[in-house]
C-alpha positions in Angstrom: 2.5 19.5 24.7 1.1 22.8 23.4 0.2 23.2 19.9 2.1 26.1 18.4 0.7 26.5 15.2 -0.4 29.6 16.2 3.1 31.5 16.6 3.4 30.5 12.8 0.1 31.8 11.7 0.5 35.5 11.7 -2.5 36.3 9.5 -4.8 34.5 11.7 -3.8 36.0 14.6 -4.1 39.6 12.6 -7.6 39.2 11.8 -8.7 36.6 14.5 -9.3 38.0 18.2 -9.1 34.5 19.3 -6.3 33.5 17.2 -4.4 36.8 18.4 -5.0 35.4 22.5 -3.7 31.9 21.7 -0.8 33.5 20.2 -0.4 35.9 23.1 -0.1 32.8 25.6 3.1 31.5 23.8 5.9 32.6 25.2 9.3 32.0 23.0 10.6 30.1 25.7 7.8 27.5 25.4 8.4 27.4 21.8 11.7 26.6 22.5 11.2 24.2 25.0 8.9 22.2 22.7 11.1 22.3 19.9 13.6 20.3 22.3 11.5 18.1 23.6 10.5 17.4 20.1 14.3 17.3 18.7 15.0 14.7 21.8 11.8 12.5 20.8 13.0 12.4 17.3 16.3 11.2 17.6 15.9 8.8 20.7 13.5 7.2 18.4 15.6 7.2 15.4 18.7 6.1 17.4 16.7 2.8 19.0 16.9 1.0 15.9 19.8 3.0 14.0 22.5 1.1 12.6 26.2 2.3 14.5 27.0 5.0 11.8 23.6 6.2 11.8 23.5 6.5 15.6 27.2 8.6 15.0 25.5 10.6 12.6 22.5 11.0 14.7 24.8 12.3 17.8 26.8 14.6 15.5 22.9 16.2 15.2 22.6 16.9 18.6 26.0 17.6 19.0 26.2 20.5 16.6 22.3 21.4 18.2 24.8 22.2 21.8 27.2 24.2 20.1 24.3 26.6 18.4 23.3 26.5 22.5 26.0 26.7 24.6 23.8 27.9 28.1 21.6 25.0 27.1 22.0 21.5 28.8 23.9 19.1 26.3 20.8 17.5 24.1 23.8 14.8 23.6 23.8 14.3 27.0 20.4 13.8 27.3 20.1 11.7 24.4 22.5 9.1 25.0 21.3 9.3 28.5 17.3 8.0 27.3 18.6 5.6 24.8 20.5 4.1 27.5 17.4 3.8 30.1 15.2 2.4 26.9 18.0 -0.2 26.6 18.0 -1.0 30.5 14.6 -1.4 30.4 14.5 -3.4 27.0 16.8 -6.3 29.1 14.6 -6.0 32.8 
């Protein structure tokens, strides 16, 4: 995963030629994408050992994350989707 400290670090990137290239690399959709991936990491970990409520509130997260991004695929979806393959694998 890319480190995006730099998009973050506007001074640096003002007085820092490389600072200002790494910055020019990172495209807002890549921010974006990470951020996801990130958000998805987060609560797949949280909901593999959540107790029922927590998981409920955990999917009302990502739930609320698809209605701020409706042309988005469902991060609920997706979710559910790897906590169900970590659980499948879990009983192989």
């Amino acid at each position: 995963m890319r480190n995006l400290s730099v998009l973050s670090d506007g001074d640096a990137s003002a007085s820092s030629q490389l600072a200002a290239r790494r910055r020019a690399r990172t495209t807002v959709a890549e921010a974006d994408e990470a951020h996801r991936a990130e958000l998805v990491e987060q609560l797949v970990r949280a909901m593999a050992s959540a107790s029922a409520l927590d998981q409920i509130r955990f999917a009302a997260v990502a739930s609320e994350y698809d209605r701020e991004h409706p042309g988005e695929l469902s991060l609920l979806d997706e979710v559910l989707a790897a906590v169900a393959g970590d659980e499948l694998r879990a009983v192989a």
